[in-house]
N, C-alpha and C positions, 0 to 999 in steps of 0.2 A: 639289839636287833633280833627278830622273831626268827630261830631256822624254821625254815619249809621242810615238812614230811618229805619224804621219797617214799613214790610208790613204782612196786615193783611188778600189779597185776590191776587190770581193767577192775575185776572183783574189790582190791581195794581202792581205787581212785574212785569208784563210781561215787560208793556213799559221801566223801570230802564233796565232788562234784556237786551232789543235789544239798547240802548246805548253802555251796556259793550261788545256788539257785533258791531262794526260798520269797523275793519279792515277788509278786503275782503280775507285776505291769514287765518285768524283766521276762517272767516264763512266757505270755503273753506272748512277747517282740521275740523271742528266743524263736516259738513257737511259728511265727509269722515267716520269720527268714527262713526258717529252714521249710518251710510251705514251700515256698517262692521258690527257695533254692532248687526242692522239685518238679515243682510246676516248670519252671525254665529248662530248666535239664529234660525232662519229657517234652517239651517243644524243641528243644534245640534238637535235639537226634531227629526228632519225628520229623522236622521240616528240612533238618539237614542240612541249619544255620551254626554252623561249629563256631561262626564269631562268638554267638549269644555266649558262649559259654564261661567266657572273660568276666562275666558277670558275678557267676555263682559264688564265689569268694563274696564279692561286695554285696550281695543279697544276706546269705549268711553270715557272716561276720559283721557286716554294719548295721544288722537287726538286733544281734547279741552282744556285741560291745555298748552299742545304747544303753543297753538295758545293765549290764555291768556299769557303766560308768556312769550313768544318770538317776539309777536307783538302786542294783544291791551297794553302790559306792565299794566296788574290789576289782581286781585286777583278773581278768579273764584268765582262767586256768591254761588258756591254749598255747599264752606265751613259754608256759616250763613244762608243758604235757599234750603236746598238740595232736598228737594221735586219739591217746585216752580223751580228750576232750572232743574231737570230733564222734567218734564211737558215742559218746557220752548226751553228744547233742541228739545224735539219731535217734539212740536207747530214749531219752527223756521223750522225745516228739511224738515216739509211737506209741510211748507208755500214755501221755496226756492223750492221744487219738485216742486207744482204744479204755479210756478210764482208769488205767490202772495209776496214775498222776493224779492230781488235781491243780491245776493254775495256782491256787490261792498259797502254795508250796506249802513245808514242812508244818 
C-alpha cells in the first residue's frame, strides 16, 4: 500500500495539488464550480437569499469531483486536506483567470 505524504504547509501541498490537477476537462469543471460557487454566493448576500447558500458545497464540489473521478481518475485531495484543498481550489481559479495557469495543465 502506497503511504500518503503529510503535508505540513499550504507552500508544500499546493505543488502535490496542481499534479492531481493536470487533466484539462477536470481544470475546466474545477474552474466552472468554483465560478458558480461565486456567482451564487454574490447573489445570495446581494439578494439576501441565505437559503441559496446550501448550494455552494454542491456547486463546488460536484464540479470538481466530476472532474476527479471521471477524468484525472484520483481521489480528490479534500478528503485528507480539506482546508489546503479549498485554499488550493481558489489559488488555481485565480491563477487560470488571470493567466498565470493554463487549462491544458502541467
Amino acid at each position: 500500500m502506497k503511504k500518503e505524504r503529510k503535508y505540513h504547509s499550504l507552500s508544500e501541498f499546493y505543488p502535490f495539488y496542481l499534479t492531481e490537477h493536470r487533466n484539462s476537462t477536470s481544470r475546466k469543471l474545477h474552474f466552472a464550480g468554483t465560478a458558480l460557487f461565486f456567482i451564487l454566493l454574490i447573489y445570495a448576500v446581494s439578494t439576501r437569499q441565505f437559503v441559496l447558500l446550501w448550494l455552494l458545497p454542491v456547486l463546488g464540489y460536484g464540479f470538481a469531483w466530476t472532474g476527479h473521478f471521471f477524468f484525472e481518475k484520483n481521489k480528490p485531495a479534500t478528503f485528507q486536506y480539506p482546508l489546503y484543498s479549498l485554499i488550493s481550489d481558489f489559488r488555481l481559479f485565480f491563477e487560470l483567470l488571470l493567466g498565470k495557469q493554463k487549462f491544458t495543465g502541467n
